[in-house]
One Martini backbone bead per residue (centre of mass of N, CA, C, O) as a GRO file, in nm:
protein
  179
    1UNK     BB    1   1.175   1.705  -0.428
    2UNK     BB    2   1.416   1.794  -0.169
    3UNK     BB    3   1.511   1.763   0.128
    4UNK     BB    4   1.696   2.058   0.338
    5UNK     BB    5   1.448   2.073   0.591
    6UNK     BB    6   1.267   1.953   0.822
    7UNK     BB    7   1.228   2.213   1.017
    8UNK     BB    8   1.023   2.523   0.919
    9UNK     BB    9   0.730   2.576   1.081
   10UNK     BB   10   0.511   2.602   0.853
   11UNK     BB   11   0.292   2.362   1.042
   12UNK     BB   12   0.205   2.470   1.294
   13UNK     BB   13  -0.076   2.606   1.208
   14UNK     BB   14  -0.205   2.327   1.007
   15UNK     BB   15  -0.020   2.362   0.766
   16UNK     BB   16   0.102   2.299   0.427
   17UNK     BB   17   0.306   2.150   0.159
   18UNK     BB   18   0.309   2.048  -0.103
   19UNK     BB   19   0.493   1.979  -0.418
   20UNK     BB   20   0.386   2.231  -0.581
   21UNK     BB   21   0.299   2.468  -0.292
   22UNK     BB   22   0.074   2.396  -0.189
   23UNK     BB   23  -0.184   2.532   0.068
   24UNK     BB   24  -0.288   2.298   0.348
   25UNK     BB   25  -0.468   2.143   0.486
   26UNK     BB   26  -0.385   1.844   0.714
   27UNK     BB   27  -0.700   1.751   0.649
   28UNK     BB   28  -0.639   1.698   0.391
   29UNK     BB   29  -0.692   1.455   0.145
   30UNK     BB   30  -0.395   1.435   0.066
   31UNK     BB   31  -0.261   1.437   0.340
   32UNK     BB   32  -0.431   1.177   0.416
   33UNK     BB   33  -0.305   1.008   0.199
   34UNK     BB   34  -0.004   1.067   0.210
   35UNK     BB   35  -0.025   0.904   0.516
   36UNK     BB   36  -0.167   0.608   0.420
   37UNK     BB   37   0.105   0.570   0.236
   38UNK     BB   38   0.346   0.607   0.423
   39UNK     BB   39   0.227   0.356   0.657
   40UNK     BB   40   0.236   0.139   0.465
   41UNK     BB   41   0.519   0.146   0.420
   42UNK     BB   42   0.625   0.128   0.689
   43UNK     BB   43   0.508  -0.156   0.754
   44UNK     BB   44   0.625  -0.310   0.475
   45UNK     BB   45   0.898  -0.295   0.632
   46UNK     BB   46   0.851  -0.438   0.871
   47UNK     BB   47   0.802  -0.678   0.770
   48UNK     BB   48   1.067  -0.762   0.595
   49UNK     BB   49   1.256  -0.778   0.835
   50UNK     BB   50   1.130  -1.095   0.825
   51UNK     BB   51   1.211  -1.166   0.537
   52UNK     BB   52   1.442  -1.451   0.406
   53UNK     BB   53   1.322  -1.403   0.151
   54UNK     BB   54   1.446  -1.244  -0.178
   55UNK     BB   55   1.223  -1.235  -0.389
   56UNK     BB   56   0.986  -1.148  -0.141
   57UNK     BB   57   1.154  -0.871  -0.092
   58UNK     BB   58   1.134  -0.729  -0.374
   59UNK     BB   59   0.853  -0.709  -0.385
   60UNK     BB   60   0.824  -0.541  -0.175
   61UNK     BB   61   1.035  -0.310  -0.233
   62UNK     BB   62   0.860  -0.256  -0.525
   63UNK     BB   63   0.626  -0.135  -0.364
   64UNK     BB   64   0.752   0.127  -0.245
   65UNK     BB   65   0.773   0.234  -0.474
   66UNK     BB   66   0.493   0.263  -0.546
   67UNK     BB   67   0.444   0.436  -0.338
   68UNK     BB   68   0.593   0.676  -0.337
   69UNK     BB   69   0.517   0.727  -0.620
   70UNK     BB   70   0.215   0.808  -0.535
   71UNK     BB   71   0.288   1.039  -0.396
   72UNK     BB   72   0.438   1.198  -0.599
   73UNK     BB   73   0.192   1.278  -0.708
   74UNK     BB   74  -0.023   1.353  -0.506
   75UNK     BB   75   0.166   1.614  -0.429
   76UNK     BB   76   0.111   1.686  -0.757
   77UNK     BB   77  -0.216   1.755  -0.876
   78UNK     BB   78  -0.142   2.011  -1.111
   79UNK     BB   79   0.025   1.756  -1.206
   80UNK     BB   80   0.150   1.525  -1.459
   81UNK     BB   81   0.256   1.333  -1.345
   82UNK     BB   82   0.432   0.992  -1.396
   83UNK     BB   83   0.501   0.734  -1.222
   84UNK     BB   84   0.294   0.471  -1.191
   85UNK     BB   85   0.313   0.216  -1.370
   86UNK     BB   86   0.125  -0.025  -1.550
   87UNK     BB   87   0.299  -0.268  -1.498
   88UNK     BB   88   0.240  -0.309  -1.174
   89UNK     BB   89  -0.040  -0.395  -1.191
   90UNK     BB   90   0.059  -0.635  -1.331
   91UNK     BB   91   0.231  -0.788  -1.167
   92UNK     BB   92  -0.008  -0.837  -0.962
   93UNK     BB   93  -0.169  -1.016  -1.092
   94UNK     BB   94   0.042  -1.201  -1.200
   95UNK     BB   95   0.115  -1.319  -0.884
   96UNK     BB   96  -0.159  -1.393  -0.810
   97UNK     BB   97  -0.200  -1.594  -0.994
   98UNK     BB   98   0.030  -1.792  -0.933
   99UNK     BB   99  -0.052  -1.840  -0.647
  100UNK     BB  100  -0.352  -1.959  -0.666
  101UNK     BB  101  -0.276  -2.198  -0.808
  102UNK     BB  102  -0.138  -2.326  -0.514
  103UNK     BB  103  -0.403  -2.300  -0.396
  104UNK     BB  104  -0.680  -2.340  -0.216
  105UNK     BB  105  -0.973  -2.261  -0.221
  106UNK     BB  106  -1.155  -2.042  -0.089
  107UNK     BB  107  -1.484  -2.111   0.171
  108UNK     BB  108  -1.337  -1.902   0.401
  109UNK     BB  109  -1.283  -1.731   0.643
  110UNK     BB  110  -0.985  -1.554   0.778
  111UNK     BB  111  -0.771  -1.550   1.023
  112UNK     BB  112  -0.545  -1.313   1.124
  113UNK     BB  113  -0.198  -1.468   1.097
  114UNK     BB  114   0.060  -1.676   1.171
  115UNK     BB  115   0.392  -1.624   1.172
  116UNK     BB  116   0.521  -1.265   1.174
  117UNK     BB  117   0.478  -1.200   0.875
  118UNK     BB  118   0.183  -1.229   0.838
  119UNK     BB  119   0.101  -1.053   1.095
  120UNK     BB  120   0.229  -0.790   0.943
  121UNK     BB  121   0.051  -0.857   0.661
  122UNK     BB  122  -0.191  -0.797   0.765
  123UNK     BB  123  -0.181  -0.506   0.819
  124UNK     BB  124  -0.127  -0.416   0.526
  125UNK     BB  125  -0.356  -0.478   0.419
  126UNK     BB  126  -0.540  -0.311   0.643
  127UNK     BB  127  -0.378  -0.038   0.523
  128UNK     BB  128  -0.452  -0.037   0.204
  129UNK     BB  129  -0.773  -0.011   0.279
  130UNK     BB  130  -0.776   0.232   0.344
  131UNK     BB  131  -0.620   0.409   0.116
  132UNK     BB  132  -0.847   0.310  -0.057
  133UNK     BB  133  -1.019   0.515   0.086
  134UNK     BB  134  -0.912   0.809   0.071
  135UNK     BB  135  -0.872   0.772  -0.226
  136UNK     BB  136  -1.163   0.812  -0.279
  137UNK     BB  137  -1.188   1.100  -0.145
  138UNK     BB  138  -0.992   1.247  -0.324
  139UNK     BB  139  -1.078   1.179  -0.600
  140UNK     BB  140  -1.406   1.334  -0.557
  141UNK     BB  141  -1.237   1.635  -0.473
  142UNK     BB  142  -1.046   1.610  -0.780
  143UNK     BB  143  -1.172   1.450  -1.036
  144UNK     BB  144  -1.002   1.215  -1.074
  145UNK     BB  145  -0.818   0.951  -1.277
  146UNK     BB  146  -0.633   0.696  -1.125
  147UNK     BB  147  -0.451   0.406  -1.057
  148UNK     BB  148  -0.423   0.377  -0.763
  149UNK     BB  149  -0.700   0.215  -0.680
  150UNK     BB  150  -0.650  -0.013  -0.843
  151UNK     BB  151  -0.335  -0.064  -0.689
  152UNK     BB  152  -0.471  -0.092  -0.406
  153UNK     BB  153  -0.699  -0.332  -0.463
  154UNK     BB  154  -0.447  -0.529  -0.562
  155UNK     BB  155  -0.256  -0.514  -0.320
  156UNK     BB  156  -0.444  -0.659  -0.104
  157UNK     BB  157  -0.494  -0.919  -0.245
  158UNK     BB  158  -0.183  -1.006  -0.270
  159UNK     BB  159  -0.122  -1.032  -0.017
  160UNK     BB  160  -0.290  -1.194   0.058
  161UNK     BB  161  -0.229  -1.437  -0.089
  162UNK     BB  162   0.082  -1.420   0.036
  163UNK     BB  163   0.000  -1.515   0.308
  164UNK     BB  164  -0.103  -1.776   0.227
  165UNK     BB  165   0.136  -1.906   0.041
  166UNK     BB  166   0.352  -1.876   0.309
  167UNK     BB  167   0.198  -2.033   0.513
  168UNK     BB  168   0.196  -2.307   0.290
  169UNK     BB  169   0.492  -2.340   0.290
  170UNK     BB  170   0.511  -2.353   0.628
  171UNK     BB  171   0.279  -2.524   0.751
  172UNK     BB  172   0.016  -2.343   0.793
  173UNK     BB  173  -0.308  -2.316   0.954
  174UNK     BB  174  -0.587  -2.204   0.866
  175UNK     BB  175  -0.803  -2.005   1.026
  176UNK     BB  176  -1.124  -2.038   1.046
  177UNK     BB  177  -1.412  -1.917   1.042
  178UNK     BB  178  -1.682  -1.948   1.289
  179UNK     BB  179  -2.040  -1.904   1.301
   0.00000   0.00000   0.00000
């Protein structure tokens, strides 16, 4: 599907046309999903202009495709099309490892912070998990099984793990809860 025309007025009365024509209510399941799947792409555009690595940069512009990916599947219900690759999936896991491998143990949480780009990637990770909470509802609505979930639950692992991993790249002391 491609846009030739923004403004359609077709949305004024609060309903919408999904990918397939299908026509919802805007707080329909899949429109509130394909928002804050938007949304998380948003952020981590955001993050990026900060990001001064080209390969952690081309990381994270490869992960926006894998957000379009999810929206262009959820945009079309009623179709089988499969965008988001599963090797996808592996590449986050694959990745997850390779930075854990370098970081210590971590034996308490931290609090969200770091430097403009770890703390606009903290926003991206709890941006990713509300998405993956969205993704419960849609699923549950749907009744279908996709990859989404799963791959919504590795991107904010990776995420953090990446946030670590940055923060320590950069000599940056992660600041512990304290209870």
């Amino acid at each position: 599907m491609r846009i030739s025309k923004v403004t359609t007025k077709t949305g004024d009365n609060g309903k919408t046309n999904l990918g397939d024509g299908t026509r919802v209510s805007k707080d329909h399941p899949n429109v509130s999903f394909l928002g804050d799947i938007d949304e998380l792409s948003c952020h981590l555009g955001h993050a990026i202009t900060e990001c001064d690595s080209t390969s952690v940069k081309k990381q994270l512009e490869s992960i926006q495709q894998d957000l379009f990916n999810i929206g262009g599947e959820a945009s079309m219900p009623n179709d089988e099309i499969l965008l988001l690759k599963t090797d996808r999936l592996i590449f986050l896991e694959e990745q997850i490892n390779k930075m854990n491998k370098q970081l210590a143990p971590l034996e308490e949480f931290i609090l969200p912070g770091g430097d403009e780009l770890c703390s606009r990637l903290h926003i991206v990770r709890a941006v990713s998990r509300r998405a993956e909470r969205s993704c419960v509802t849609l699923l549950a609505n749907e009744g279908t099984h996709k990859s989404w979930l799963t791959y919504l639950n590795r991107l904010s692992d990776f995420i953090f793990v990446l946030i670590r991993f940055l923060n320590q790249s950069e000599g940056l002391d992660e600041t512990l809860w304290q209870r």
